[in-house]
Backbone as a printed PyTorch tensor [residue, N CA C, xyz], in Angstrom:
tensor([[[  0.8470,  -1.1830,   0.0000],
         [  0.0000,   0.0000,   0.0000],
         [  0.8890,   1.2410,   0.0000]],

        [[  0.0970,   2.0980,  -0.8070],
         [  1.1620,   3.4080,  -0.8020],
         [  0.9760,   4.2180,   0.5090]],

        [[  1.9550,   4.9710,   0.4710],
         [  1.8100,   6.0280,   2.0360],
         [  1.1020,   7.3280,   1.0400]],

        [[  0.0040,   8.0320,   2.6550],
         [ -0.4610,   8.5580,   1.3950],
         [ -0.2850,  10.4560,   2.2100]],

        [[ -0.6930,  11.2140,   1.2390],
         [ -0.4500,  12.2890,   1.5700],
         [ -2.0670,  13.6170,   1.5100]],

        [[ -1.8680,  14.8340,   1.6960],
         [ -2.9270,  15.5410,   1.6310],
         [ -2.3970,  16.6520,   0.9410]],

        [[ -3.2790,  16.9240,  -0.1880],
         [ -2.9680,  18.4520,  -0.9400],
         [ -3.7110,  19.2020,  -0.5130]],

        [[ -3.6360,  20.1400,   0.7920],
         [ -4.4170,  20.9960,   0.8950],
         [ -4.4220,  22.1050,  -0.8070]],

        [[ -5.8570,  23.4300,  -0.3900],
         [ -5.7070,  24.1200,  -1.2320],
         [ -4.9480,  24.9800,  -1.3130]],

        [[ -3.7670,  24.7270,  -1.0570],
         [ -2.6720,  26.1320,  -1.3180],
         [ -2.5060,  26.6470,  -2.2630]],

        [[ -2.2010,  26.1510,  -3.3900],
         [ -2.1980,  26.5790,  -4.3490],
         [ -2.9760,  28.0400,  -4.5960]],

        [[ -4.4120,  27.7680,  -4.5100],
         [ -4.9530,  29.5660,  -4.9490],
         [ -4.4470,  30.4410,  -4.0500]],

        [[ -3.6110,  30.1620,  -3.1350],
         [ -3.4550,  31.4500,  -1.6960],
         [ -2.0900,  31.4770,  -2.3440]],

        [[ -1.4710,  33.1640,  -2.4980],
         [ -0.2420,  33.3550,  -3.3950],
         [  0.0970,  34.5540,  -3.0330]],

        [[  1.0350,  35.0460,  -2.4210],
         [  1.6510,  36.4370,  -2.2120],
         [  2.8860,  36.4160,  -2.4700]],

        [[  3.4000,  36.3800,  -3.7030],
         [  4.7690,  36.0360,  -4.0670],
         [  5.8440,  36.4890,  -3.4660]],

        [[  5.6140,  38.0690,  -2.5630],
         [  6.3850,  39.1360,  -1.4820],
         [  6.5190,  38.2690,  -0.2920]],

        [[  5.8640,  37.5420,  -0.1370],
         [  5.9740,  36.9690,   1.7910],
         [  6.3400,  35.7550,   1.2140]],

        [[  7.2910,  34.9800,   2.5110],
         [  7.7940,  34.1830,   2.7000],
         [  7.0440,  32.5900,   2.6150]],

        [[  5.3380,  32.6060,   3.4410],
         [  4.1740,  32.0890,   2.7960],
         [  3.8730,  31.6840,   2.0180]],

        [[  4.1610,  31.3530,   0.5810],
         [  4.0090,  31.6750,  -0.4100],
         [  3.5350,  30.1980,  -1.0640]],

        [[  2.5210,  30.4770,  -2.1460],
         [  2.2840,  29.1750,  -2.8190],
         [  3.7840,  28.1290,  -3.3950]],

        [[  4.3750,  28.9150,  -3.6490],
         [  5.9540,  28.3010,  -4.1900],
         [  6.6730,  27.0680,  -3.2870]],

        [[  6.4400,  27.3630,  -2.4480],
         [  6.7160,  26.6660,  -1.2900],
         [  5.9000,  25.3880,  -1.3860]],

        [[  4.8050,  24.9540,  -1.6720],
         [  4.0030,  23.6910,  -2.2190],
         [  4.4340,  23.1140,  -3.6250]],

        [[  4.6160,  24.0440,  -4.5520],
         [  5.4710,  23.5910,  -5.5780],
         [  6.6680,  23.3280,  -5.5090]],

        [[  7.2420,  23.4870,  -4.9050],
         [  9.1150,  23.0360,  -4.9130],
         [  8.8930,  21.6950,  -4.2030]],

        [[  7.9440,  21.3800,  -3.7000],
         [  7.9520,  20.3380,  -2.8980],
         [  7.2110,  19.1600,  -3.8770]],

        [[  6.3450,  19.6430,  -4.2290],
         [  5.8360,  18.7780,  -5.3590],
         [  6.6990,  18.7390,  -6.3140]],

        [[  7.6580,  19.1630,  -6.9590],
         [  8.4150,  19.4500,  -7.8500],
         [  9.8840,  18.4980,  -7.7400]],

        [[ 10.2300,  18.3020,  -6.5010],
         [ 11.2140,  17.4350,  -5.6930],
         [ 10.3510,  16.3890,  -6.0110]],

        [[  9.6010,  15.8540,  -5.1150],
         [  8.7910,  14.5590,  -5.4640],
         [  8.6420,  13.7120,  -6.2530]],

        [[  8.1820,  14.8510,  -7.3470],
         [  8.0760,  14.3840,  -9.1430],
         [  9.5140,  14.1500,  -9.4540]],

        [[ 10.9380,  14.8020,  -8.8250],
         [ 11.3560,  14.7290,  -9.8490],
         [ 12.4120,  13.4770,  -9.4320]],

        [[ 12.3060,  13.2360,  -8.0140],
         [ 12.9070,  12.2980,  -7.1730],
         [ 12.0550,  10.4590,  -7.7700]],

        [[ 10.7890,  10.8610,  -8.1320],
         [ 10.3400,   9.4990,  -8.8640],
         [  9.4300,   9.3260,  -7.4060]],

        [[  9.4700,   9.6280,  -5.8920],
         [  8.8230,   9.4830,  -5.2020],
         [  6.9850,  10.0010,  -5.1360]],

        [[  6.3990,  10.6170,  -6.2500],
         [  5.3470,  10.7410,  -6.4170],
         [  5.1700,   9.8190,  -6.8870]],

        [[  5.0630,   9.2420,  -7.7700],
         [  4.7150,   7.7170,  -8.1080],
         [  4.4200,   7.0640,  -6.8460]],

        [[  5.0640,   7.2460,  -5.6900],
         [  5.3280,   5.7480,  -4.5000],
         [  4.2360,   6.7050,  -3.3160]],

        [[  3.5450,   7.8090,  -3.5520],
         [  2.3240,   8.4090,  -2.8450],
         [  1.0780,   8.2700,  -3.3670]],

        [[ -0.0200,   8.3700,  -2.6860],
         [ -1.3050,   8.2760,  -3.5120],
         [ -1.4260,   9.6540,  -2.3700]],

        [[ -2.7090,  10.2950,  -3.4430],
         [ -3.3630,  11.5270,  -2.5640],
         [ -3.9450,  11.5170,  -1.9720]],

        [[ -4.8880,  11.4980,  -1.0480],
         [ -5.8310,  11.6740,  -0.1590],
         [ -6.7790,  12.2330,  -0.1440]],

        [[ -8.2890,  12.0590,   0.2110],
         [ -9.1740,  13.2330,   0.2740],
         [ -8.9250,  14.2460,   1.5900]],

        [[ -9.3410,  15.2660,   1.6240],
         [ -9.0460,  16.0310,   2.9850],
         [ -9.4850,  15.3570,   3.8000]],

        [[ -8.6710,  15.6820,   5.0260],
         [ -8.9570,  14.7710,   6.6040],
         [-10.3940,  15.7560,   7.0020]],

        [[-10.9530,  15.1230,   7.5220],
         [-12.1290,  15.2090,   8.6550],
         [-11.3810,  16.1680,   9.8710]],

        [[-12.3990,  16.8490,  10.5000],
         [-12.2570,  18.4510,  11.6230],
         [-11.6150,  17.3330,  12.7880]],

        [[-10.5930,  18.0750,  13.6020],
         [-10.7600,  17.1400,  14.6830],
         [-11.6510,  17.2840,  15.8050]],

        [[-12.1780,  15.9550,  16.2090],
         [-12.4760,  16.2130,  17.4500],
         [-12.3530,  16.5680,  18.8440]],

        [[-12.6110,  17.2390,  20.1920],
         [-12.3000,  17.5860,  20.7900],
         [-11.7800,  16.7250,  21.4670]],

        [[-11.5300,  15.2690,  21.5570],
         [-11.0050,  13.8640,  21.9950],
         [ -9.4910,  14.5980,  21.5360]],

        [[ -9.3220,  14.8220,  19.9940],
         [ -8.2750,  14.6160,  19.2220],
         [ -7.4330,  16.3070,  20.0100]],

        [[ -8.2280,  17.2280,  19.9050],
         [ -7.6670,  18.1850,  20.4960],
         [ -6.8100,  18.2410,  22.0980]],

        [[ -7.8020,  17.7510,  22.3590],
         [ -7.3930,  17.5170,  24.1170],
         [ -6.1340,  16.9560,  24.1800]],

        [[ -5.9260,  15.7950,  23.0590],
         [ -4.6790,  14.6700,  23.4010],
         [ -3.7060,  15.6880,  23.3060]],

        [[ -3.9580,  16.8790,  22.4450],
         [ -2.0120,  17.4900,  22.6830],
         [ -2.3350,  18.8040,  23.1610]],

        [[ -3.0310,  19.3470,  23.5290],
         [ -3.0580,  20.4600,  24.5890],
         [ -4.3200,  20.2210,  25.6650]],

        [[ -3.8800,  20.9630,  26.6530],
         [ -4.5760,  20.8990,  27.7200],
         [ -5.9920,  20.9900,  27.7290]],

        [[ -7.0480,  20.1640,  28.5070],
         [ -7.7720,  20.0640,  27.7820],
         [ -8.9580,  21.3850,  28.6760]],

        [[ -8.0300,  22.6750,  29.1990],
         [ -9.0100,  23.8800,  29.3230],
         [ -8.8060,  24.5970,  27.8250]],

        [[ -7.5360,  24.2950,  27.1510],
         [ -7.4210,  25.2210,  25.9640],
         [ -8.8810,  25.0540,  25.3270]],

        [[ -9.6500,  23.4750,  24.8630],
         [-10.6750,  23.8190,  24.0670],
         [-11.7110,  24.2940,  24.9500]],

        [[-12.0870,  24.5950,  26.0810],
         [-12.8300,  25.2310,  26.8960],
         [-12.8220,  27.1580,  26.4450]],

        [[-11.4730,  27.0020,  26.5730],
         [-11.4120,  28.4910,  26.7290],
         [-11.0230,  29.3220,  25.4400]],

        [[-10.9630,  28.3440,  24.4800],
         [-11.6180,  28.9260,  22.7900],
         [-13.1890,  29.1600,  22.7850]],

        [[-13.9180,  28.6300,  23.8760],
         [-15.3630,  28.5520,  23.5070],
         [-15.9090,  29.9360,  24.5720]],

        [[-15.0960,  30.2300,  25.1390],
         [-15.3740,  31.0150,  26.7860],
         [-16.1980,  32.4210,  26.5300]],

        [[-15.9830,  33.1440,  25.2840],
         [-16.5260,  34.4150,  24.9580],
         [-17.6530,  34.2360,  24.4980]],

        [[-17.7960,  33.4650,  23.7640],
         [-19.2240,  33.0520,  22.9340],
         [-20.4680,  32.5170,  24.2250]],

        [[-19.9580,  31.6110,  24.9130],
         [-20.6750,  30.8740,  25.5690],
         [-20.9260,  32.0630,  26.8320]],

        [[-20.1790,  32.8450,  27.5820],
         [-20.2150,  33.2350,  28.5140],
         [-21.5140,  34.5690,  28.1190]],

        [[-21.5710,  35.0590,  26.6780],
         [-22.6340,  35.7620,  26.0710],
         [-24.1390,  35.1800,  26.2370]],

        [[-23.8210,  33.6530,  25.8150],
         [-24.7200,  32.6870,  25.9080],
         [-25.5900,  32.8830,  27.1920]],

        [[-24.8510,  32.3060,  28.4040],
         [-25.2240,  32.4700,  29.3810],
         [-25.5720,  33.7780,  30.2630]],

        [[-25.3060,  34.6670,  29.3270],
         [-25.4630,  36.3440,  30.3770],
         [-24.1190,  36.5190,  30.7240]],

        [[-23.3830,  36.1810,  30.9890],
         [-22.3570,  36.2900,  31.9000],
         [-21.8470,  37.4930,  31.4590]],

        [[-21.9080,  38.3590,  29.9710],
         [-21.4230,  39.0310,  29.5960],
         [-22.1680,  39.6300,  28.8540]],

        [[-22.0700,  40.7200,  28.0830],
         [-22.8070,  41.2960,  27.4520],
         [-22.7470,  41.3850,  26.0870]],

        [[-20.9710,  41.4950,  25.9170],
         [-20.3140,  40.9700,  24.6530],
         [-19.2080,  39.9310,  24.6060]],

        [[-18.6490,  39.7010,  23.5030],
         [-17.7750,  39.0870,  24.0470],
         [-16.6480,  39.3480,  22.8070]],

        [[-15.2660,  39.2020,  23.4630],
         [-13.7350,  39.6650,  22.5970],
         [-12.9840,  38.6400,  22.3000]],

        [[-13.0650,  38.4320,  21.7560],
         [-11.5150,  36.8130,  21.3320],
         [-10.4780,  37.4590,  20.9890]],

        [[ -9.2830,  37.7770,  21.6730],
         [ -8.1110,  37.9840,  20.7460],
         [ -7.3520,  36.6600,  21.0490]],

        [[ -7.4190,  36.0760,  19.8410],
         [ -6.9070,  34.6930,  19.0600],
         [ -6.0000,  34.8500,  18.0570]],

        [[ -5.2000,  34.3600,  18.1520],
         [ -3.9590,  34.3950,  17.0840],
         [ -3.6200,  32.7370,  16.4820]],

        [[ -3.5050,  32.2240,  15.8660],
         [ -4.1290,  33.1230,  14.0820],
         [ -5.4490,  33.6610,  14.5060]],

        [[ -5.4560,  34.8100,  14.0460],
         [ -7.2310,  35.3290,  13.6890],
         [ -8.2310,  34.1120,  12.9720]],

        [[ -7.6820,  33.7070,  12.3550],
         [ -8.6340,  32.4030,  11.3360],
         [ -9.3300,  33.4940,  10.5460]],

        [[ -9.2850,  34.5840,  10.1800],
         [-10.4190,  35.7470,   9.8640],
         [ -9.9130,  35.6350,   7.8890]],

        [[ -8.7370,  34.7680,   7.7560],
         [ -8.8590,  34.3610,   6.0300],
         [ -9.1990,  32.9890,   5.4850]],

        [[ -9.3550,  31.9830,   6.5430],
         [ -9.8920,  30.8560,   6.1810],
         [-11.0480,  31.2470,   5.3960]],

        [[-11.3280,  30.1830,   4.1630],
         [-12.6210,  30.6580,   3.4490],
         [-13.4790,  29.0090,   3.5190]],

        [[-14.6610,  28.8050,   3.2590],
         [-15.2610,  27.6770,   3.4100],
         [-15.0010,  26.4890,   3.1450]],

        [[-13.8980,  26.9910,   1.6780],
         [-13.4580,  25.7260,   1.4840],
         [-12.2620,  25.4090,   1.7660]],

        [[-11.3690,  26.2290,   2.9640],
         [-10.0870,  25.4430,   2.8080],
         [ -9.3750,  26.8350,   3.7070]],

        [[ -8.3460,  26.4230,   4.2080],
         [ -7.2980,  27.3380,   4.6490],
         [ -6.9010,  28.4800,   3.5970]],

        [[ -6.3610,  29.7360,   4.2940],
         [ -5.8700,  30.5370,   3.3440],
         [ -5.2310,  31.7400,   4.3800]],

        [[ -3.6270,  31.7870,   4.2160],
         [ -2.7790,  32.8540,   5.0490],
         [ -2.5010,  31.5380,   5.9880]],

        [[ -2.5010,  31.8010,   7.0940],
         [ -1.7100,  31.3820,   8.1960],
         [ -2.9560,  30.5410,   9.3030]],

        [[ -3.9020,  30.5520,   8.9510],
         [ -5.2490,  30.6750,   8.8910],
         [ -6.2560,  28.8120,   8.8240]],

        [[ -5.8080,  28.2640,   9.7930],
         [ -6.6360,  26.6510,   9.1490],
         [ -8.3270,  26.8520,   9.5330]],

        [[ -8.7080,  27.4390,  10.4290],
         [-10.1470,  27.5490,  10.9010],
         [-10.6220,  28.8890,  11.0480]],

        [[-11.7180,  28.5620,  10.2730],
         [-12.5030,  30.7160,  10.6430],
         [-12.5070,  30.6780,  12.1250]],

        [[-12.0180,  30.7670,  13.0910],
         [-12.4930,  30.5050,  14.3500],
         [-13.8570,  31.5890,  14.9690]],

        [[-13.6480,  32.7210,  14.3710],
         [-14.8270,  33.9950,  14.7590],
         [-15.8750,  33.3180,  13.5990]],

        [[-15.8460,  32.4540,  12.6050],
         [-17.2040,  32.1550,  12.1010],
         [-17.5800,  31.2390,  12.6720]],

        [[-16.7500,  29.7460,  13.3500],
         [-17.2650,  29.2670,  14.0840],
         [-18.1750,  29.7470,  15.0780]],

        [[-17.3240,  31.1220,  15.9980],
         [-18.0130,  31.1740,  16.9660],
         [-19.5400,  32.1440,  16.6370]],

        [[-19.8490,  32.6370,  15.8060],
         [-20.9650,  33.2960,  15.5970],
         [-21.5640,  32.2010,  15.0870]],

        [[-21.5970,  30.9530,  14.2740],
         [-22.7560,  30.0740,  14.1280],
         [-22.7060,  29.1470,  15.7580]],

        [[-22.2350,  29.3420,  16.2460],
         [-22.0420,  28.5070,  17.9870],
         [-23.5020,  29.5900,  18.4770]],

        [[-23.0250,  30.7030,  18.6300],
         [-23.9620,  31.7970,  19.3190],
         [-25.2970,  31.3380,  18.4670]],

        [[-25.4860,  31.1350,  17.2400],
         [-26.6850,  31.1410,  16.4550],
         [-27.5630,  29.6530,  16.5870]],

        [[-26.3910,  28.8510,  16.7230],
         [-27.2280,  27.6330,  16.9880],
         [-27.5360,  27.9710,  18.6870]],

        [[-27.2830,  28.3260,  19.7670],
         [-27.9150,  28.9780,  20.7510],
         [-28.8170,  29.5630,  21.1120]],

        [[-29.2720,  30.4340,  19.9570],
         [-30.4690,  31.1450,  20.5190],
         [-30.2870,  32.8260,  20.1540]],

        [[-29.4060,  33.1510,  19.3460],
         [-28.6730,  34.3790,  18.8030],
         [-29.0300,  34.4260,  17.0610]],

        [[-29.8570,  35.7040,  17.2280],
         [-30.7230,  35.4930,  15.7840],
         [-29.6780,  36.3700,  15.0350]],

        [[-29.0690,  37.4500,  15.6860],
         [-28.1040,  37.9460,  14.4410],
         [-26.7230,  38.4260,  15.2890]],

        [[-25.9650,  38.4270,  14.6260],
         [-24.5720,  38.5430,  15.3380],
         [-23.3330,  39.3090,  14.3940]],

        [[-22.8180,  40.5400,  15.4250],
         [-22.2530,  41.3750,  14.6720],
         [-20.6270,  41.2190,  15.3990]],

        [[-19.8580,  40.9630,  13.8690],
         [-18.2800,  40.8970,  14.1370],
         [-17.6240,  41.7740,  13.8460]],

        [[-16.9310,  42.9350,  14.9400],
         [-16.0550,  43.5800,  14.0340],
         [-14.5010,  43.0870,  14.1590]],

        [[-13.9720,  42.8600,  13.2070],
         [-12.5060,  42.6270,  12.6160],
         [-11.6390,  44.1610,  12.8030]],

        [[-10.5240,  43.7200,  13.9820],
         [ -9.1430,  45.0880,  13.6480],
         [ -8.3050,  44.2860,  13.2890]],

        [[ -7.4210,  44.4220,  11.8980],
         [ -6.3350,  43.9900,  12.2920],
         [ -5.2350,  43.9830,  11.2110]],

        [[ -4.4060,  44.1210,  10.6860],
         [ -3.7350,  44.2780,  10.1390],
         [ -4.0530,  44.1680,   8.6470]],

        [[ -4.7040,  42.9060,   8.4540],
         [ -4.8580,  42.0440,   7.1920],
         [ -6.6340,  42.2740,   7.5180]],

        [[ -7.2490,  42.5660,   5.5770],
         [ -8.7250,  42.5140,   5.5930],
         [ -9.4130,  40.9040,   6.2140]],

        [[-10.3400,  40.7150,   6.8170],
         [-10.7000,  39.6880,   6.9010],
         [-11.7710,  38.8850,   6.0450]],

        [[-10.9800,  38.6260,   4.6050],
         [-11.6820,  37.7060,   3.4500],
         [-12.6780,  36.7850,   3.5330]],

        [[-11.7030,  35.9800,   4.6980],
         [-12.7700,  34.7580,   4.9720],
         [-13.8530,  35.2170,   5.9040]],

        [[-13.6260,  35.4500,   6.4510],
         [-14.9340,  35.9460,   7.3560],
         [-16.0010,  36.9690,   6.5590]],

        [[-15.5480,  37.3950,   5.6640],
         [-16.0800,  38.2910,   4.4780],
         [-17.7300,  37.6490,   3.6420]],

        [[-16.4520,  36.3720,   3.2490],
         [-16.6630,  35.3430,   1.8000],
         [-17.9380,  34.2690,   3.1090]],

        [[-17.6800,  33.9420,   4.2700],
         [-18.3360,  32.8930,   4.5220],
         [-20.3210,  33.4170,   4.8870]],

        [[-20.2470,  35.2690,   5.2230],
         [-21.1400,  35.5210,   5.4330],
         [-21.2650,  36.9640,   4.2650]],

        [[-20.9280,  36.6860,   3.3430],
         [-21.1740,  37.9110,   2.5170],
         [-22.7520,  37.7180,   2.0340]],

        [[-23.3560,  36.5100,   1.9210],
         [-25.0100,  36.6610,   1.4680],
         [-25.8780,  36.6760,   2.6670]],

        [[-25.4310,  36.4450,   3.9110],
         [-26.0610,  36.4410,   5.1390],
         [-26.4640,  37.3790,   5.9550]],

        [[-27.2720,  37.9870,   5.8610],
         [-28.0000,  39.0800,   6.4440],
         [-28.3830,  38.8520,   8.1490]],

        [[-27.8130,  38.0340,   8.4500],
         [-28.1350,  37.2710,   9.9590],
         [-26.7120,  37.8650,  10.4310]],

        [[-25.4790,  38.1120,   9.9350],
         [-24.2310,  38.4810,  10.0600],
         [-23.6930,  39.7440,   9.7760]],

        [[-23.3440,  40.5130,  10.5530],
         [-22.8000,  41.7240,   9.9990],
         [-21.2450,  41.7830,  10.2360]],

        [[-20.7200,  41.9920,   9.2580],
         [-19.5120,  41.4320,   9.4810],
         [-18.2450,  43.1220,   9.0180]],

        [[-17.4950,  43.7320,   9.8510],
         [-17.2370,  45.1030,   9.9140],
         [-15.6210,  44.9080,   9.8880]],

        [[-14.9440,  44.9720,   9.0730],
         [-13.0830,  44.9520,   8.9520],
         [-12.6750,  46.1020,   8.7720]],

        [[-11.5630,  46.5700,   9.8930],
         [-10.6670,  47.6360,   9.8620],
         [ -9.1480,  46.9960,   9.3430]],

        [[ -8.7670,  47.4260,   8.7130],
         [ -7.4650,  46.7800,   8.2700],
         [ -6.5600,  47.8210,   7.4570]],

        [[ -4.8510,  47.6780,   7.8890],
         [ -4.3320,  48.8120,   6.9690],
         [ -4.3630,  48.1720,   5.5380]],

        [[ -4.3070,  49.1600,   4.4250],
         [ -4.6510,  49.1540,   3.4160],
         [ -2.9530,  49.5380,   2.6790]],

        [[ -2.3940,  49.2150,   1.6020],
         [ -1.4830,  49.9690,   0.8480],
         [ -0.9710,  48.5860,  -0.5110]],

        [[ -0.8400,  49.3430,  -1.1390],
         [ -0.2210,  48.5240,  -2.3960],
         [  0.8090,  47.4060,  -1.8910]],

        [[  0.8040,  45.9540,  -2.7630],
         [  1.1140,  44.7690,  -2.0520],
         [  1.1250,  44.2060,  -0.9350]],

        [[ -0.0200,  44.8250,  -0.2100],
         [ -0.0440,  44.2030,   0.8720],
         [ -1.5920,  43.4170,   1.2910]],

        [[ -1.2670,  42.1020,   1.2340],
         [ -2.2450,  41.1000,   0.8200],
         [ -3.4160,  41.8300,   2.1670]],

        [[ -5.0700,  41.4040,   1.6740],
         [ -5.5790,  41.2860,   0.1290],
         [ -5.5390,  42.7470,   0.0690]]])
């Protein structure tokens, strides 16, 4: 049996200026092919989300508690609003796939968390360096979402 591997979508995510860069998936595929070792891989479909079983095993298991702590603590009253500063932002993940530095929308998670709760509309505002695409792209037809990005702006500097 072959050993097998995963192509995420990197490919469309490309800022040829940063270090990031789609190129970096091609040189590697490019070695592979040229080593004869693509032949001796098969591809994979994308892996499945992990579960919080799977999370817990390598960090502590308040970390997945306290990714959920702002949303939920809204939930319950406890608060009135609530702030995540989370790094990665997840704010360029797009529905179908990673993009930037970025594997999970984590602020779209948490506004459909609030919505499956009992939260009929829910407003995100985004500061931060970089526009937030994905969070853009996942509720741009959703009128249940208001979704507000401050971000510096200037020539080559992604998006």
């Amino acid at each position: 049996m072959k050993p097998g591997f995963v192509a995420l979508p990197a490919l469309a995510h490309d800022l040829p200026s940063h270090p990031e860069n789609n190129q970096r998936v091609t040189a590697i595929m490019d070695l592979l092919e040229q080593s004869g070792l693509r032949d001796q891989l098969r591809e994979l479909p994308s892996p499945k989300p992990a579960t919080r079983q799977q999370i817990e095993s390598v960090h502590v298991p308040d970390l997945y508690q306290q990714l959920k702590t702002a949303v939920d603590a809204v939930l319950v009253k406890a608060a009135e609003v609530g702030f995540a500063l989370i790094r990665p932002p997840g704010h360029h993940a797009v529905p179908t796939g990673p993009m930037g530095f970025c594997l999970f929308n984590n602020i779209a998670i948490a506004a459909r968390h609030a919505q499956a709760n009992g939260f009929e509309r829910v407003l995100i505002i985004d500061f931060d360096v970089h526009h937030g695409n994905g969070t853009q792209d996942i509720f741009y037809e959703d009128d249940s979402v208001l979704f507000m990005s401050s971000h510096y702006f200037a020539p080559g500097f992604y998006p």
